[in-house]
C-alpha positions in Angstrom: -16.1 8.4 14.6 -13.6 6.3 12.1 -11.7 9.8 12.0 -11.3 10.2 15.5 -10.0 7.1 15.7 -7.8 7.5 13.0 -6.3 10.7 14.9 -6.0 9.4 17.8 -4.0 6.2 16.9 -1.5 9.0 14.9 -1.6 10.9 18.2 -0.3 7.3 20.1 2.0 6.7 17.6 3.6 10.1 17.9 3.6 10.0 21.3 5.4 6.7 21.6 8.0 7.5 18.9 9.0 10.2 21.9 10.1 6.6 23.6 6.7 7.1 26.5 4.7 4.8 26.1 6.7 1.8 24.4 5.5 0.7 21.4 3.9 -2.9 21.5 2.4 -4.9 19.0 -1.1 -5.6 20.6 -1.6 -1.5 20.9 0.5 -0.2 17.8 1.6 -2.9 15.5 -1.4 -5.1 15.2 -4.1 -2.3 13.6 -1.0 -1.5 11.1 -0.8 -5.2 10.0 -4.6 -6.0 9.9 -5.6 -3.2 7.7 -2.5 -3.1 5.9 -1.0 -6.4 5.6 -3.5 -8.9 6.0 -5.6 -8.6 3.2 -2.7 -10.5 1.2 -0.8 -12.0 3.8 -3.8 -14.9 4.7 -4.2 -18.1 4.3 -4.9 -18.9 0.8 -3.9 -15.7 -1.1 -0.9 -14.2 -3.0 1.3 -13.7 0.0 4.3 -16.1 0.4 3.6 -16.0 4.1 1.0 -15.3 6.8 0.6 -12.2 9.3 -2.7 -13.0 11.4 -0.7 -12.9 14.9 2.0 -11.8 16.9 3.9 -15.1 17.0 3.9 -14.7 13.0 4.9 -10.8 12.7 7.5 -11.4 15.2 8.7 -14.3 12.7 8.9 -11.5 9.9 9.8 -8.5 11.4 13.4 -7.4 10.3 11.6 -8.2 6.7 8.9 -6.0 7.2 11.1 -3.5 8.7 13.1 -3.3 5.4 9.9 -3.2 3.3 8.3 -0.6 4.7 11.4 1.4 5.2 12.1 1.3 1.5 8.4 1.9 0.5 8.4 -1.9 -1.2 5.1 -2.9 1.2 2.2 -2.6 1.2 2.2 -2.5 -2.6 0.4 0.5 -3.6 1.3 1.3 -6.9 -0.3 5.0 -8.3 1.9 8.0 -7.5 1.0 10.7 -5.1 -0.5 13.3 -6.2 -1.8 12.0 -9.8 -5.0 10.7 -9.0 -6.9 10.3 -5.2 -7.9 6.8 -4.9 -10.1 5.0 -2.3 -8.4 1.9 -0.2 -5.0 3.4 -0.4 -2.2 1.1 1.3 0.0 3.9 2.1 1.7 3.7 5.3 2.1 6.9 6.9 5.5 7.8 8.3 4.7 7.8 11.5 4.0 4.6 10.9 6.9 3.1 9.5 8.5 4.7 12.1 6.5 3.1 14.6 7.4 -0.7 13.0 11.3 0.5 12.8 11.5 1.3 16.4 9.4 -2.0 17.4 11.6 -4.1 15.3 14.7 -2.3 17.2 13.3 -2.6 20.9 12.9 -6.4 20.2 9.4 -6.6 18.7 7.6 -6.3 22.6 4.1 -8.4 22.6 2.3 -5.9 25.1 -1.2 -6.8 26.5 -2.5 -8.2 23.6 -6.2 -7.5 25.2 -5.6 -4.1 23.6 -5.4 -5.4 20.2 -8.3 -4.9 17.6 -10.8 -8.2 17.3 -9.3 -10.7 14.2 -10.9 -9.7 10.9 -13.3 -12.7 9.8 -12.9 -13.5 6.1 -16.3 -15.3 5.2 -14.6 -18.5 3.2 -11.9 -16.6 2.4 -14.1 -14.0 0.7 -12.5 -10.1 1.8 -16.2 -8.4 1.4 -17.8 -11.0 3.8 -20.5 -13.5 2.3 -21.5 -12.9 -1.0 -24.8 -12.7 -2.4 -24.1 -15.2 -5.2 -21.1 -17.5 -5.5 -19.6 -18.4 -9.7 -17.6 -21.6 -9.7 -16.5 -23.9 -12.1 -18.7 -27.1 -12.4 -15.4 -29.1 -11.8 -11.9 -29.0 -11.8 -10.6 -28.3 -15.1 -6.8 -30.2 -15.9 -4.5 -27.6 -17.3 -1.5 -29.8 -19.3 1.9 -29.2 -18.1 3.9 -28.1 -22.0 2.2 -26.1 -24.9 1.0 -22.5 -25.2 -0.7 -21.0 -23.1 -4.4 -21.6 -22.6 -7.6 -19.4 -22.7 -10.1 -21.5 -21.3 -13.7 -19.9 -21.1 -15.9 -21.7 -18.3 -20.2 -21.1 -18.6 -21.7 -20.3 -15.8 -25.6 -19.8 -16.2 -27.3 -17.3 -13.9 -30.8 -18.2 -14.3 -31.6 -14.8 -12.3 -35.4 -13.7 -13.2 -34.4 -10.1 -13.0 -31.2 -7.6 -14.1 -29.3 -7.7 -11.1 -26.7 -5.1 -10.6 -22.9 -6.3 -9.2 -21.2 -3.4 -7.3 -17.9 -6.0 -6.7 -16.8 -8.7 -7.4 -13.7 -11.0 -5.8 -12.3 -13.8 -7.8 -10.4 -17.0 -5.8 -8.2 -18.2 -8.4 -8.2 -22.2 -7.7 -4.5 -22.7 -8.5 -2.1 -19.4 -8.3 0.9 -21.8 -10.1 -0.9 -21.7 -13.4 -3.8 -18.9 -13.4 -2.6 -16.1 -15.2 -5.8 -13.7 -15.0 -9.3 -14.2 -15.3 -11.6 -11.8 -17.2 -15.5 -12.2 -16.9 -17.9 -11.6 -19.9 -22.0 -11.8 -19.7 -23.4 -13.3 -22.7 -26.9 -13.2 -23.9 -26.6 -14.7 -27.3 -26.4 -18.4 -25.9 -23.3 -18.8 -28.4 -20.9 -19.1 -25.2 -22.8 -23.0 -24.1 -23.1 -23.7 -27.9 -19.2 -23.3 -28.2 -19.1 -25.3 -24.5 -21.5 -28.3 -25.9 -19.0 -28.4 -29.4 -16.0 -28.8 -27.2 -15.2 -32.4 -25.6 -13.4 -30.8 -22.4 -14.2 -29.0 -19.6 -15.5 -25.6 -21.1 -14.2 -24.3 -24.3 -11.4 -23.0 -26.0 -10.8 -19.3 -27.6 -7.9 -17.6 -27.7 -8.0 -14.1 -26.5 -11.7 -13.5 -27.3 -14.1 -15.1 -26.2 -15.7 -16.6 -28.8 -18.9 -14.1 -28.8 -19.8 -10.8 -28.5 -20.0 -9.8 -24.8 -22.9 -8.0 -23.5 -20.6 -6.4 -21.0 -17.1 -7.3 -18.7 -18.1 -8.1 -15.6 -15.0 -7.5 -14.4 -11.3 -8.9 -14.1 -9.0 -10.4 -12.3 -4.5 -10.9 -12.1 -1.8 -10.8 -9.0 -2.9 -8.2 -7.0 -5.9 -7.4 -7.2 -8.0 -6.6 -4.6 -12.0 -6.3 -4.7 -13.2 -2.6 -4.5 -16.9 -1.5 -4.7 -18.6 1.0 -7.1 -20.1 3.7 -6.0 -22.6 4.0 -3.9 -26.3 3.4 -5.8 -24.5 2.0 -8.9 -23.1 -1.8 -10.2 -22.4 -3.4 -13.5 -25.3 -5.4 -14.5 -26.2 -8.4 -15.4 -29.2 -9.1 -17.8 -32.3 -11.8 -16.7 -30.9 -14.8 -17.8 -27.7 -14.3 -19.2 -24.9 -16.5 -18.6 -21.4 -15.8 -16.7 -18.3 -16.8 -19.2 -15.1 -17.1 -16.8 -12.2 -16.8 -19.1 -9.0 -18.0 -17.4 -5.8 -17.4 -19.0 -3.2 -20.7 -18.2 0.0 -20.8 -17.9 1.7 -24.2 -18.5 4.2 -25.0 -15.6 6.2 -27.8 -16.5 3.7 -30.3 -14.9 -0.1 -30.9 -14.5 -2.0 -29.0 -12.9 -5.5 -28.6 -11.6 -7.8 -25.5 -11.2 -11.2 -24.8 -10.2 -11.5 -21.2 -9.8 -14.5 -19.2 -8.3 -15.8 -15.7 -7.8 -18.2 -13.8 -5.3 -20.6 -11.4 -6.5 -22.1 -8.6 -4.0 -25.0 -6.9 -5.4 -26.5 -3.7 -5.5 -29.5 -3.0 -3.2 -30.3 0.4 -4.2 -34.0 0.6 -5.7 -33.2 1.6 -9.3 -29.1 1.0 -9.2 -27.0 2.9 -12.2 -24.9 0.9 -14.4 -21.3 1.1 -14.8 -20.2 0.7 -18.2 -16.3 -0.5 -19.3 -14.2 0.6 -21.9 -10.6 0.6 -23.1 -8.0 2.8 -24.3 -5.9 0.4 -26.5 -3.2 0.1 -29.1 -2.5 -2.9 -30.5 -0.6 -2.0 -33.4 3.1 -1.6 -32.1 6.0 -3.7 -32.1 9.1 -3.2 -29.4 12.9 -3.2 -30.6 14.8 -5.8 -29.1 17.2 -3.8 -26.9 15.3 -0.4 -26.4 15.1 0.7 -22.7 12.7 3.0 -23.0 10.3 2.5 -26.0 7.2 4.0 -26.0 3.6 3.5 -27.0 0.1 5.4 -27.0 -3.6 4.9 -27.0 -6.3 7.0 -26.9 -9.7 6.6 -26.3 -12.5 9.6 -27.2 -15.2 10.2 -24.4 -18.2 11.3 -26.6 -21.1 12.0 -24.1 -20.4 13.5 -20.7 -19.3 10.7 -18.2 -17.7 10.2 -14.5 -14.8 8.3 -14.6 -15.1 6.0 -10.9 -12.2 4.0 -11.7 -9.1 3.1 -14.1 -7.3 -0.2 -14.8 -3.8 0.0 -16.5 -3.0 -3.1 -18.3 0.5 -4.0 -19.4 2.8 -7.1 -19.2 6.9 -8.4 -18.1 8.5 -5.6 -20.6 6.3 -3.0 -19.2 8.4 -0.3 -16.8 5.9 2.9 -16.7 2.4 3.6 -17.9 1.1 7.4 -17.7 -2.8 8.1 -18.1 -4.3 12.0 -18.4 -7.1 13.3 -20.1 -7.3 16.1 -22.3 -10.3 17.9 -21.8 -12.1 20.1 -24.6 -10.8 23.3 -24.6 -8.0 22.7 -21.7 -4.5 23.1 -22.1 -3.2 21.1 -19.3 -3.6 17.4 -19.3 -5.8 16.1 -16.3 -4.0 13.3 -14.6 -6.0 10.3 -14.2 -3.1 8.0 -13.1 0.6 7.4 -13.0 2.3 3.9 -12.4 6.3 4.8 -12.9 7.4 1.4 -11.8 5.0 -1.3 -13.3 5.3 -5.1 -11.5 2.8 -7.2 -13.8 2.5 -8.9 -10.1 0.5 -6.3 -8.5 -2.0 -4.9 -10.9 -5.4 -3.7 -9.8 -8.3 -1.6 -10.5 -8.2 1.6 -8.9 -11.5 3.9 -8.0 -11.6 7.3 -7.2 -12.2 8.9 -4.2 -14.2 11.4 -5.9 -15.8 10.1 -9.3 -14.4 12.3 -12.8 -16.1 14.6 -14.9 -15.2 13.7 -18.5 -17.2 16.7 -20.9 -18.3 14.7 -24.2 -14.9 15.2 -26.4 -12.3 14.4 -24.0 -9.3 12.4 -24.9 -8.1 9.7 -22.9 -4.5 9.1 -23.5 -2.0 6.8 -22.4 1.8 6.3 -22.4 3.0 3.6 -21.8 7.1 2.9 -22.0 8.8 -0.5 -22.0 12.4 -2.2 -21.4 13.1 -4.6 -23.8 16.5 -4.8 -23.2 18.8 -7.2 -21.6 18.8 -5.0 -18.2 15.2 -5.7 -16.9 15.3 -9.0 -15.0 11.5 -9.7 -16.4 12.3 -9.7 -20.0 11.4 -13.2 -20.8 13.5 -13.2 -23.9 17.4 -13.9 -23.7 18.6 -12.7 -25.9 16.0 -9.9 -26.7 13.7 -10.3 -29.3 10.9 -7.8 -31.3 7.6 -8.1 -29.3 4.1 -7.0 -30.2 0.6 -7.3 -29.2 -0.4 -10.5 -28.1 -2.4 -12.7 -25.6 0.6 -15.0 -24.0 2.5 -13.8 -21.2 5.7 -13.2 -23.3 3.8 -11.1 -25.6 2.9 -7.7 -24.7 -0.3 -5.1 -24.4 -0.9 -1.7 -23.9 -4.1 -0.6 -22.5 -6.7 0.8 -19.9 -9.9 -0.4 -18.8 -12.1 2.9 -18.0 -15.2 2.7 -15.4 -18.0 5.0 -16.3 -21.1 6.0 -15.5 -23.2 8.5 -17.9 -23.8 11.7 -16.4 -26.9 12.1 -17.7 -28.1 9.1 -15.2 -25.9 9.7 -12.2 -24.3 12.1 -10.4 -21.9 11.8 -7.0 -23.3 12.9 -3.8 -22.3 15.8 -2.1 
């Protein structure tokens, strides 16, 4: 049914680009903005502005005109071709077409009782109402000058079970000074013993946490959007472990308060397959002041046969292009995983395939990833240039992939 209506909203579209019927907002404009604008352009989330009516789009429309016209919004960015990807906020032609000509004719209203119902976002949450909500006890005081902060916040579960989380969102509680949020499930109980030591709110650690993780949960930076596993899968958490939120800080100049939260939806499947992370990383490198184009690999080994469901490229402000294939055991041609060629530390995400991976034990991961450290990229947050390495702070840099598996000897796609 979802593809027939699909079709027959390209069939409208096409059909009013011929100039019968006009295009309106309420019948043409509205379902492109919902399912691809809204999701960031809501109240309380990374959008400078809100789209949720006409009065609003109207306000925007030569802006979004230009944005979609150059392929700048929605911001989607994998290249065609290298790597199929679920949740893809491509607009069609036709589409951008459609907004153009709208825009031209004086963005027309139309009977706005043919416009789809408002999308309701449960508390904000974009997956609706979560199954278990993980929030700071209280607002945590970031100071305005220093470093940067790694903060680590416990949050105990208490479940009496393994539960299995197949997504999670994360509502960062101040956007001015979260950087990204990483979440780590410990079982040792050396997370609230580092907590307890600590006079403030939660503990510090640079970089690592402090123990060694059971598992990452999952992450969190600007623009990401929540994404499920696969069907009958979830990352899981062990009975009775405890959450560790680490949120990176930036300082800003002036105080500032945070108290940031995530969702967790879990599985329901009766015996739900775990998802398992791991990273392709270099962190031995260091970056010429003034090289445009300097480039860096890691590689990561597959040694049991795994599904790859979904890819995370990691880089920060000097990175300009990160490539991602796999070399498969007795395969010339590389497999491409993903391909970013224009890298905005903005709008990172995880990314999961439409069609889960078959990685044969012995494959090699590789990534390349190639950075600008020269005086021409406007993110370079060094002036004049300087040698950059591996590091945790914003002005350092990092060169890796988070990698979604699931064994194949416990799971396999369906049909």
């Amino acid at each position: 049914m979802k593809l027939l209506v699909i079709a027959a909203g390209a069939v409208a579209l096409a059909v009013a680009l011929k100039g019968d019927p006009a295009i309106t907002y309420a019948k043409d404009i509205a379902p492109i903005i919902q399912k691809n604008c809204q999701p960031c352009h809501r109240p309380g989330q990374v959008a400078p502005f809100t789209l949720m009516n006409y009065e609003e789009t109207k306000t925007w429309a030569r802006e979004i005109r230009q944005v979609t016209t150059e392929r700048l919004m929605p911001p989607w960015k994998p290249e065609p071709g290298f790597g199929a990807f679920k949740h893809e906020r491509r607009l069609e032609n036709e589409e951008i077409k459609a907004i153009a000509k709208w825009v031209d004719d004086g963005c027309p209203m139309g009977d706005l009782r043919q416009a789809p119902a408002p999308v309701r976002y449960e508390e904000g949450w974009s997956l609706g109402k979560p199954d278990f909500i993980a929030e700071m006890a209280e607002e945590y005081e970031v100071a305005p000058t220093g470093e940067d902060e790694y903060r680590h916040f416990v949050i105990p579960t208490n479940f009496d079970k393994d539960v299995f989380v197949r997504a999670l969102d994360v509502q960062p509680g101040n956007r001015k000074t979260v950087h990204h949020v990483v979440v780590f499930i410990d079982q040792t109980g050396i997370a609230r013993k580092l907590d307890e030591r600590d006079p403030g709110l939660g503990y510090k650690a640079f970089g690592s946490p402090g123990f060694p993780p059971t598992s990452i949960l999952g992450t969190w930076a600007p623009g990401f959007s929540p994404a499920e596993s696969p069907n009958g899968t979830g990352y899981r958490i062990p009975k009775g472990a405890d959450i560790v939120m680490q949120v990176h800080y930036y300082r800003t100049g002036k105080a500032e308060r945070d108290r940031s939260k995530m969702a967790l939806y879990f599985s329901q499947a009766a015996d739900p397959k775990e998802v398992f992370m791991r990273m392709a990383i270099n962190m031995q490198f260091r970056i010429p002041p003034g090289e445009e184009r300097h480039r860096v690999v890691a590689r990561q080994s597959i040694f049991r046969d795994s599904y790859l469901v979904g890819i995370l490229p990691h880089m920060h402000l000097l990175g300009k292009e990160m490539k991602i294939t796999a070399k498969l055991p007795g395969k010339t041609d590389p497999l491409p995983l993903i391909w970013i060629k224009n890298w905005d530390f903005n709008w990172q995400d995880t990314y999961y395939y439409q069609q889960p991976i078959l990685l044969p034990a012995g494959t090699e991961v590789i990534v390349e990833a190639v950075y600008d450290n020269s005086s021409k990229n406007p993110r370079n947050p060094h002036n004049p240039p300087k040698a950059v390495g591996w590091g945790e702070k914003t002005t350092d840099e990092m060169c890796l992939a988070f990698l979604h598996f699931l064994p194949a000897s416990s799971w396999k796609p369906a049909e």
